[in-house]
N, C-alpha and C positions, 0 to 999 in steps of 0.2 A: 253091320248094317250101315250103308253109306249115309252120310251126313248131309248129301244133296239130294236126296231123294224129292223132298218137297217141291224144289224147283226142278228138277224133271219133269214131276209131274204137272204143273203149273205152264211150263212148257210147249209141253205134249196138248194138254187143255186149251191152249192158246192158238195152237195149229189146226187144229179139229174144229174150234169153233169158225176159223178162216176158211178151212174148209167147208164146212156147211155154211157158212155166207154165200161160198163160191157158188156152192151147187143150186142156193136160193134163187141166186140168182143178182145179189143185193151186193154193190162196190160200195167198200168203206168209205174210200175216198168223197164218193157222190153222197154217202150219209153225212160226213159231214162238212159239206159244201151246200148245203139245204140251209136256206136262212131260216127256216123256222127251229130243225134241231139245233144251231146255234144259238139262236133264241131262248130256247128252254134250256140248253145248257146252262145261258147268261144268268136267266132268272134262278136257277139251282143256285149257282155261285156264289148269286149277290145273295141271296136266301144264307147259305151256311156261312158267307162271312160277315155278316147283320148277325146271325145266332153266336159265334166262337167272339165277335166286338165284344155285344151287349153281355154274355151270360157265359161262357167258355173261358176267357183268355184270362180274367182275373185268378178263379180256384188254380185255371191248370199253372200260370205264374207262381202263385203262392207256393204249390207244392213243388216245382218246379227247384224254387231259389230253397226251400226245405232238403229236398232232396241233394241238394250239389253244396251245399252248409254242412249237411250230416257227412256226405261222402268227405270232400273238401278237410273240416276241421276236425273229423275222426279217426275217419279210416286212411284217408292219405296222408295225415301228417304223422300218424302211429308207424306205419309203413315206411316213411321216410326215416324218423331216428330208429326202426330197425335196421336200416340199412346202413346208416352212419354207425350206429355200435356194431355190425358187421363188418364194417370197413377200419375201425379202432381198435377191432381184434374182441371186444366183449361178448357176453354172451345178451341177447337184445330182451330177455325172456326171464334171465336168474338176477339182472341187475350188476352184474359182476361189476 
């Protein structure tokens, strides 16, 4: 099974729906060149980055510097002196 299948299809989805714009009759371009869908785009943006300021960016930080402390001081420096006792001929595993 190909391993890019997703973005074929995501692709393919992308075109189709440019398609049926076309046939609408509706240019992307002129959608957003419309000062009002800019507008409400604006007001979205200012909206989710007021929500990710006030109440998002803390938790997801926390877990963030948790997650790269776990990886960081466990798994990559375990990783690292197996590599150095691989490279001094030991076995990294039996302690030799």
């Amino acid at each position: 099974m190909p391993k890019n299948n997703g973005f074929i299809q995501l692709v393919v989805i992308l075109i189709l729906f440019i398609i049926i714009l076309s046939l609408l009759g509706i240019s992307i371009s002129s959608v957003f060149e419309n000062k009002l869908v800019r507008d409400n785009f604006s007001f979205v943006w200012d909206w989710l980055n007021f929500i990710w300021q006030k109440w998002l960016a803390g938790p997801f930080w926390t877990v963030w510097d948790f997650g790269w402390n776990f990886f960081n001081n466990l798994i990559w420096s375990a990783f690292i002196k197996a590599i150095d006792a691989i490279k001094a001929g030991r076995n990294p595993i039996l302690n030799q």
